[in-house]
N, C-alpha and C positions, 0 to 999 in steps of 0.2 A: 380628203373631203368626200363625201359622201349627197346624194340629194337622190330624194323618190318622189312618186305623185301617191300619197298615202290614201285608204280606203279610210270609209268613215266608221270601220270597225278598229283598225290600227291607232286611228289618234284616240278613240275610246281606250283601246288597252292602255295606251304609255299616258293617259289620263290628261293629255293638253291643254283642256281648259283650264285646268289649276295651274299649270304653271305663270307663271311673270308673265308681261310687256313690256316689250321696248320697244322703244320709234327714236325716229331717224331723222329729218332733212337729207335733204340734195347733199353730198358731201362725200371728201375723201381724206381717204386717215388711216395711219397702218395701228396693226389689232395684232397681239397678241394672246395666245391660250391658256393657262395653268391649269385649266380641265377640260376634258370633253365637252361640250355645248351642243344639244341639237335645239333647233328650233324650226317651228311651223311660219310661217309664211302669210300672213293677213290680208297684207297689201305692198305693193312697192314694187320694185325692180334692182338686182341687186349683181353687182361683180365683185369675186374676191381671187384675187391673184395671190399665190403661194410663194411668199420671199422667196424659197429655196431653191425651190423647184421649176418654178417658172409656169403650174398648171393653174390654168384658170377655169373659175366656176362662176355660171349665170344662174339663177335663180329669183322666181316671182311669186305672187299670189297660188296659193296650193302648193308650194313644197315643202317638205320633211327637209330640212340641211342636217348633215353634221358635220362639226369639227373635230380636228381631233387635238388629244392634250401636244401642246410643245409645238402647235404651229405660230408661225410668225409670216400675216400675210398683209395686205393690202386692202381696204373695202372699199370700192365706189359705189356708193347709192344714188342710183340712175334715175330714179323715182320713191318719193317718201315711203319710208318702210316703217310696216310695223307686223311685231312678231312673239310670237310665244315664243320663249327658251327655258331650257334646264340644264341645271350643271351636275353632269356627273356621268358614268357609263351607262349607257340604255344600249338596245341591241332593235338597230334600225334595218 
């Protein structure tokens, strides 16, 4: 898992506002990956613990996430999220 606080030249290259939305509610629920996902950050408050591994990642409003393919984690959303995402390899 990866997370940056991204300039407003970066989300212009990887083109962000075209991508999807999703939102969220208060809630917990395990997720798993079959591709890469990164997604930006809109609004929310977000925890995802890593089944495997046991590392955990906070993330809110302004961040760049990614996942990667073949995780299987946890997500606790702490506060309503909503978020651009794209599926597939980009280089964050």
């Amino acid at each position: 898992m990866k997370k940056k606080k991204p300039t407003e030249e970066e989300l212009n290259k990887l083109e962000v506002k075209k991508w999807g939305i999703w939102t969220k509610e208060e809630s917990v629920f395990p997720w798993s990956y079959d591709e890469t996902e990164t997604c930006y950050i809109l609004e929310g408050e977000v925890e995802v613990l890593d089944s495997k591994t046991g590392e955990r990642l906070s993330f809110q409003k302004g961040d760049l996430v990614q996942f990667p393919k073949g995780l299987e984690c946890k997500w606790t959303v702490k506060k309503p999220v909503r978020k651009h995402y794209h599926f597939g390899d980009l280089d964050i």
